[in-house]
N, C-alpha and C positions, 0 to 999 in steps of 0.2 A: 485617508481618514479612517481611523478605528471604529468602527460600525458598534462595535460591543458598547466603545464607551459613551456613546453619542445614542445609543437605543433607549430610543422612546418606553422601553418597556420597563427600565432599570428607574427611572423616574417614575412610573405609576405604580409598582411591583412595592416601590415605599409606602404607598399609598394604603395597599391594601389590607384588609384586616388577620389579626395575627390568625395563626395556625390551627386554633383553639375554635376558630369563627368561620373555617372555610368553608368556602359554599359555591352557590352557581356564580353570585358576585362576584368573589374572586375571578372567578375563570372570564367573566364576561370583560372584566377590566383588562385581563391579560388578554382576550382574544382583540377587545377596542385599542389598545395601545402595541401591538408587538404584529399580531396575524393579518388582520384586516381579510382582505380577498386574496394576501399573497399563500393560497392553499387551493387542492383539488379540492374541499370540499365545502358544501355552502355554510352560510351561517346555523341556519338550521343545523345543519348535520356537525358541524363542529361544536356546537353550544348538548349535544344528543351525548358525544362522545365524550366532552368535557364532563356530564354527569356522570356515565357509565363512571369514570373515575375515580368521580366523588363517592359515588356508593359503594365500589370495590374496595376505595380505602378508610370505609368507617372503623374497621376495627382496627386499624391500625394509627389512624390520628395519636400525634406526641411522639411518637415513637421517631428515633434515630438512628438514622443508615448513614453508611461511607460506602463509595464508592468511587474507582480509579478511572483515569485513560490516561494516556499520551498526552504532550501537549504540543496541539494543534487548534485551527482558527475550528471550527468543527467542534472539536471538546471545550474550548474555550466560551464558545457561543453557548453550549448547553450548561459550563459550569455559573456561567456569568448572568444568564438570561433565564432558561431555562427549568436550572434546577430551582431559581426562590420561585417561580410561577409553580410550579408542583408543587412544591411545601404550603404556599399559599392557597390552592385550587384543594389539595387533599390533607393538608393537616400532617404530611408524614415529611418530618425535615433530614434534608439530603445535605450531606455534605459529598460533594464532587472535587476529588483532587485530581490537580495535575501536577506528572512529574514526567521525567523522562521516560521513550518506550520501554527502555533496558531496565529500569527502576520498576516498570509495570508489570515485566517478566520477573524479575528477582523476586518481587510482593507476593506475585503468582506460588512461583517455585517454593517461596516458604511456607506460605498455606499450604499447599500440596503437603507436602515434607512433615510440616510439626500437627496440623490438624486443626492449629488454631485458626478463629476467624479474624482475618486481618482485614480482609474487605469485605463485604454482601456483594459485591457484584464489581466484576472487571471489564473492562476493554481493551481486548486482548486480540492480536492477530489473528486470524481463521490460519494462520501458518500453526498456530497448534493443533491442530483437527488431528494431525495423528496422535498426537500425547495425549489430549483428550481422551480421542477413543481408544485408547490402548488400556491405558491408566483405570477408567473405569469414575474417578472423581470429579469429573464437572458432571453437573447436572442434565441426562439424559431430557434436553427442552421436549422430545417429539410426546414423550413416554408421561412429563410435568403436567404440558398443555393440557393432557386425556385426564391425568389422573388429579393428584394432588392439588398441581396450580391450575387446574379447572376455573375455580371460584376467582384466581386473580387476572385471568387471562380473556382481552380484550375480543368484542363478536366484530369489532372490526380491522384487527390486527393485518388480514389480511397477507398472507405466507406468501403467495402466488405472486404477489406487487413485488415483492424483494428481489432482487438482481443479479444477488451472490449466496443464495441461502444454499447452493451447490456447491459452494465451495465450506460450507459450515455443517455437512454433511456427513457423516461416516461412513466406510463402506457397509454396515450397516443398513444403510438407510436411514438412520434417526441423527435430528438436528440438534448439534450441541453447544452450536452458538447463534445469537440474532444477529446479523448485521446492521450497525449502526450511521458508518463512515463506510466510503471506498473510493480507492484513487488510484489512476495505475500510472507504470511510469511510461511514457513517452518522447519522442523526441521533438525541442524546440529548436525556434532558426527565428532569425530575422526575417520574416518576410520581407520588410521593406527594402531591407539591405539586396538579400536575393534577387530582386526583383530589378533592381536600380541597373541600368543600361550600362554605365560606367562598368561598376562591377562586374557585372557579366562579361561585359566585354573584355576584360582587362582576366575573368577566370578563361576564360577561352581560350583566350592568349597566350597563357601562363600553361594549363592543363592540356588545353584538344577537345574539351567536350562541356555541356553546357554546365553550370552552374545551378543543381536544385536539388530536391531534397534527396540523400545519400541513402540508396537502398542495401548496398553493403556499408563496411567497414575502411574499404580501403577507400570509396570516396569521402568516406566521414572523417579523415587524415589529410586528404588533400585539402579539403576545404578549411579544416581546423589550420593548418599551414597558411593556408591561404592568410586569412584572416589575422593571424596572428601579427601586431605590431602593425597591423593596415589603419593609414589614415582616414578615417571616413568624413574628416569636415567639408569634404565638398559638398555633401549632404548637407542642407541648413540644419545647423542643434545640436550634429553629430560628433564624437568625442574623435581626436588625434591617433589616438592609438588605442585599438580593440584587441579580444584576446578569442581565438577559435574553437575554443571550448570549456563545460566549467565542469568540476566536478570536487572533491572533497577524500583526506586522503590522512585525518587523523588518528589515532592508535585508540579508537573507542566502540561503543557497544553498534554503535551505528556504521561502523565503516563493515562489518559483519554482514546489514542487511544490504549493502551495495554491491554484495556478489551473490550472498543466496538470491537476493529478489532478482533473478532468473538472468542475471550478468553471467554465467557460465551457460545456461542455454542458447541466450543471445548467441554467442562466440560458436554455439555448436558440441557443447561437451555432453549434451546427453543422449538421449533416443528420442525417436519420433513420439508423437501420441499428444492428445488434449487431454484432458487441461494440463497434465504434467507427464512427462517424458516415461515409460513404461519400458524396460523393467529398470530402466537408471534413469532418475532425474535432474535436475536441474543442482544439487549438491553434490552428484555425482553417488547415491546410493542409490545399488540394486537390491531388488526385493524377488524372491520367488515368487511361485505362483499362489501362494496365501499370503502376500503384502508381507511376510516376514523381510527386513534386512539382512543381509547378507552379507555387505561389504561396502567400502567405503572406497579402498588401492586396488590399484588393478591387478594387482594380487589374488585379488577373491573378486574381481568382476566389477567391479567400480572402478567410478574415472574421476572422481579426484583431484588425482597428481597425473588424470592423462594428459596427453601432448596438448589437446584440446584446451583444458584446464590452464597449462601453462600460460600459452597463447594470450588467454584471455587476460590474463592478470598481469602478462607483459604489455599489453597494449594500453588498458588502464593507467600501467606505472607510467608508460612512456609518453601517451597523451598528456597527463597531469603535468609532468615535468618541463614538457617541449611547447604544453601551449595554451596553458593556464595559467589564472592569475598566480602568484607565488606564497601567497597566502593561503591558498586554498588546499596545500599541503596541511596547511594545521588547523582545519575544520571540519566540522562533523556533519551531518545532514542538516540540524536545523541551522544551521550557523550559514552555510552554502545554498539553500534554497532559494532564499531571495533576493542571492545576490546579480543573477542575470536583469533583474527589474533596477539596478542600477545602470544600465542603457550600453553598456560597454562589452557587452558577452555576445557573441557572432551566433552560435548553438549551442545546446548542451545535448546530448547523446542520450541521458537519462535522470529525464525531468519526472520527479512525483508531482503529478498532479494536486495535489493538496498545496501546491506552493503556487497554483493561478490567481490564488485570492490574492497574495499580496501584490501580485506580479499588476491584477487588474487595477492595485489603489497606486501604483507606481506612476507619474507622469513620464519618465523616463520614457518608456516604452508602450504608452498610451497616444492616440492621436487627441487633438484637440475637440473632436466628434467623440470618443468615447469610445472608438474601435482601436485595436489592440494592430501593433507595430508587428507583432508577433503571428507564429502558426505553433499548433502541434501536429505529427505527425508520427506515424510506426517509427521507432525507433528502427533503422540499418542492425542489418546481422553478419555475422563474421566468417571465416572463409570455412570454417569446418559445419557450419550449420543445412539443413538442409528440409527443403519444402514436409509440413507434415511436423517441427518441432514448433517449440513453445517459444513464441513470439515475444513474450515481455510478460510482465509482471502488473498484475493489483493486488493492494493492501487491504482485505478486508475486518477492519476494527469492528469485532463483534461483543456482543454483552455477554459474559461466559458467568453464569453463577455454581458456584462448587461444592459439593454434596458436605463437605464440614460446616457452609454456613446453617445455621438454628431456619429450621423453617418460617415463625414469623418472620423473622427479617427477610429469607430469602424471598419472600411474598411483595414484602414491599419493596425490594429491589426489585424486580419482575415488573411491578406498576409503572415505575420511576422510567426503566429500560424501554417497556412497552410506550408512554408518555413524549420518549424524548427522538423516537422514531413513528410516531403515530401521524396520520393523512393529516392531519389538524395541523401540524407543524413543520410535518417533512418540507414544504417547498421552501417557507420562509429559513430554516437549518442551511438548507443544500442552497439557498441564495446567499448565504454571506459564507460557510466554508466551501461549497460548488464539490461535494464529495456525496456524490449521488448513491442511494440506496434503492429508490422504489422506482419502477418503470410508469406507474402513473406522472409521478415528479419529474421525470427526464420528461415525456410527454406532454407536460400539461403547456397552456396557450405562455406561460409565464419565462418559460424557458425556450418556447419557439423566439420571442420578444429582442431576449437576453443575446441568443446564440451566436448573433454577429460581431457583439463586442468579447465573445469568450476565446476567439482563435480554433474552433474548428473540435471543442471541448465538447459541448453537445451533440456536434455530427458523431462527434467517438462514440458516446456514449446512446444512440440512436439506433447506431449499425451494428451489421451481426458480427464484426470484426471483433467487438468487445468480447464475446466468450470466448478468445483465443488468449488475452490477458489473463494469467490464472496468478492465486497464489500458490504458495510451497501446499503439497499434495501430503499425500499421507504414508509417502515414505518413509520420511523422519519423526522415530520414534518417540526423540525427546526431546524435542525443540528448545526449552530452557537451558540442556547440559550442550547440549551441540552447539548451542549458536556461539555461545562464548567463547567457543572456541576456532572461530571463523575469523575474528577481529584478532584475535592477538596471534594467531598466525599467519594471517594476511599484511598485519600491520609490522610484521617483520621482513614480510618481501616490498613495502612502501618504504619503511626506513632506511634499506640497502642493508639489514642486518645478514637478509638470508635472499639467495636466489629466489623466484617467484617457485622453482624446482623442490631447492630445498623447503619451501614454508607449504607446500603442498603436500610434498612425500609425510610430514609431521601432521599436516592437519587431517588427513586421510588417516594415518595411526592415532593421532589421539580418539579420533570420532570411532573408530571402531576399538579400543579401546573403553570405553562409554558402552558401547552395543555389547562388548565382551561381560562386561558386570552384569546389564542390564538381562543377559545370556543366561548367566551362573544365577541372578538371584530368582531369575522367573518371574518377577514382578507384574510382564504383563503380559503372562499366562502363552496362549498359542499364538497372541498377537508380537511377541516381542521377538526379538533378532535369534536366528539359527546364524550364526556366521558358516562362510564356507572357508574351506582349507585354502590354503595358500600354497600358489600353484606360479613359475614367470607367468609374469605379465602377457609374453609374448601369445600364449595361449588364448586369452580374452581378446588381443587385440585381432588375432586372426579370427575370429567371428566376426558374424556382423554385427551393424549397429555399435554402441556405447559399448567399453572405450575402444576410441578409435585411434588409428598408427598415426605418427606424425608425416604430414602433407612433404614433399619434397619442399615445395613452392606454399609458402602463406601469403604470399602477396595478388589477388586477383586481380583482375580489372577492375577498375572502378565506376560505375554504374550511375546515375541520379534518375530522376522523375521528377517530371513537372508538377508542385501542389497541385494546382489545379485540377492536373488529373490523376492524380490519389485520392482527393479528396471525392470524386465521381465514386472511386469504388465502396466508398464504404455508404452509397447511399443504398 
């Protein structure tokens, strides 16, 4: 069921008095129909806060903002629900659009560019944190909060509760974005399936060894084989023929973010280090020792188009083709998310969390008690990987407002951003899209409640394993020019236009080509790309660390773990 369209809040939010009349009223109606006690904080204190609001935004009552994200259950909640309780509660009417992520980055990139204000405020990946801080145009938050947006900014905002505000950080030290949303990606499995004695028995059989969750790569093949075209009806409910793993493999903006989101560190192609691989990371760009880029080919010290890199984008083509649905070649992340909650998918390798909500409204893969059929778990890593690198990937969608927006507006984007992540709402947000922001919200008794019907989602987000999930770091200089060019050179070793070799050795030259301009025009000053000379390959690979020589042997042992006790470690 659609939670958005069935909220009680969307019924009384009619109710309420127009924009012109906003008061504590307002808020009380939204807090009695939408909040109730699902929040840390008590009535009291949510009805305290709801004021602070209202008087923050007297002077800006009538006034009209736009403002973007993605579309996801998360932004959809705050477009649908959310934003007319603001405009109601403070008098300042929001329009909140959604469009695609890539559509959010292009809106970005043209603000940036022409200087007009296209938006008051975006939600935009904390994977910009280096464009941001390089650039010098989003709005420096650390330097806003002190100064300027002083008078708009919340006493109970509360920095220290946020969960990713390190990764919306500059080397710097100052915050240049809030975090709104964040999901990372992990790996799902049938529990029940796993678990079912037939089956095990019958992998046993087949393999040598047991049947659970796949700590490399090479068990996460055996089991996808497995599975694939395996009858499960002797399970009561269970579909004829299952498919060993899912993934998405179309020629779009989004098949881009299915290998930077840390699919080449998975595999092993960068350096060790947290949150991201140091001095190459997870795109395969090295930076010297003042975060300047350098290179992209292992040419000039990046790994790229190294063996590693290869590796990994061969095994992607080859899983997709050998043991996925066949449709799933021509779909893009949103399109592929929900389709394991249609009851037929064995695991998928890399699950974004942002896709448990629907997975939760799914019967498919729900028990008749409300516990989930399903597990999440670390995603397996690949044979070039090694203890010390960057384990998987989260998305943190942060509020990013940028110094061309007009100050009044940029003020009352600020309220709206503060409002839509504030303790008064974060639980009941993070209950219907479960893309958790504040460690009070992971904490509070409402999520301890939840946790058993989430599949092991709250443990994630509980344990200290989660800061090992990072996003894109602050290597990449220009996240909007780079990333485009990830998809369409990726999506030429999916098509079988270009070897995964050749669509690499090009996508390493175009990217430093980018850093080469970005070089010559200085744009951003001592922070932007010194490239290095180009020197063989073979030079960089006989050092250590990133990049590295290709392995005689890619194929290792294959390895699993029992959930059960993975799930131990991350208590």
């Amino acid at each position: 069921m659609n939670r958005l369209l069935t909220s009680t809040a969307a019924v009384a939010l009619a109710l309420v008095a127009p924009p012109a009349f906003a008061d504590m009223e307002a808020a009380q109606q939204f807090l009695d129909a939408e909040i109730g006690d699902v929040s840390t904080l008590t009535r009291e204190e949510q009805e305290a806060e709801m004021q602070w609001f209202i008087d923050a935004a007297a002077d800006f009552q009538g006034m009209d903002i736009n403002v973007v994200s993605e579309t996801i259950t998360t932004h959809e909640y705050e477009a649908q629900v959310l934003a007319p309780a603001f405009s109601a509660i403070t008098g300042i009417n929001v329009t909140h659009d959604l469009i695609g992520e890539g559509d959010v980055v292009e809106r970005l990139q043209v603000q940036m560019q022409s200087g007009q204000n296209v938006y008051d405020a975006f939600v935009n990946d904390s994977d910009l944190i280096g464009t941001h801080w390089r650039y010098g145009q989003a709005r420096n938050l650390t330097e806003w909060m002190a100064g300027e947006g002083a008078d708009v900014t919340s006493p109970t905002l509360d920095l220290e509760d946020f969960i990713g505000t390190q990764f919306t950080t500059g080397p710097d030290g100052n915050l240049y974005q809030l975090p709104d949303q964040q999901f990372a990606n992990l790996y799902w499995f049938r529990y029940d399936w796993f678990n079912d004695e037939q089956t095990k028995s019958d992998f046993q059989e087949e393999y040598g060894y047991e049947l659970g969750v796949p700590v490399n790569w090479a068990a996460y093949e055996d089991i996808a084989e497995f599975f694939t075209g395996r009858d499960m009806s002797y399970i009561e409910g269970e579909p004829t023929s299952v498919w060993g793993n899912m993934d998405y493999g179309k020629k779009d903006p989004s098949l881009g973010w299915r290998y930077t989101d840390a699919w080449m560190s998975m595999a092993g192609m960068g350096d060790k280090g947290e949150p991201n691989g140091l001095p190459v990371d997870e795109w395969g760009i090295r930076v010297n020792e003042n975060s300047q880029p350098v290179g992209a080919c292992m040419a000039r010290g990046g790994a790229t188009n190294s063996p590693a890199a290869v590796y990994a984008v061969n095994k992607a083509i080859e899983w997709l083709q050998n043991y996925s649905p066949p449709q799933a070649a021509g779909m893009t992340f949103s399109e592929a998310g929900p389709v394991p909650g249609q009851g037929d998918i064995a695991q998928q390798m890399f699950m974004y969390t942002t896709f448990v909500a629907p997975l939760v409204d799914s019967e498919a893969v729900m028990n008749e008690d409300g516990t989930p059929k399903w597990r999440l778990a670390p995603s397996p890593h690949g044979v070039y990987w090694e203890e010390g690198m960057k384990v998987g990937y989260q998305d943190v969608g942060s509020w990013t407002i940028l110094d061309s927006t007009p100050d009044d507006r940029a003020k009352a984007a600020w309220l709206y951003a503060q409002f839509v992540t504030s303790k008064t709402v974060d639980v009941k947000k993070s209950d219907v899209g479960l893309t958790f922001i504040r460690e009070s919200t992971i904490d509070s008794d409402h999520f301890t409640e939840r946790a058993p019907n989430l599949g092991g989602l709250v443990e994630f987000y509980r344990s200290p394993a989660r800061t090992q999930w990072s996003p894109t770091g602050t290597n990449v200089p220009d996240y909007p020019k780079l990333a485009q060019l990830w998809w369409q050179n990726i999506g030429d070793a999916m098509s079988g236009a270009k070897t995964s070799q050749e669509a690499l050795d090009q996508l390493c030259t175009d990217m430093e080509d980018v850093m080469s301009r970005l070089e010559r025009a200085g744009v951003q000053g001592d922070l932007g790309p010194v490239l290095n000379e180009e020197q063989d390959p073979q030079v960089w690979l006989d050092e250590a660390g990133a990049p590295k020589p290709a392995l005689e042997n890619e194929d290792e042992e294959p390895q699993t773990v029992s959930y059960d006790e993975l799930i131990q470690s991350w208590q």
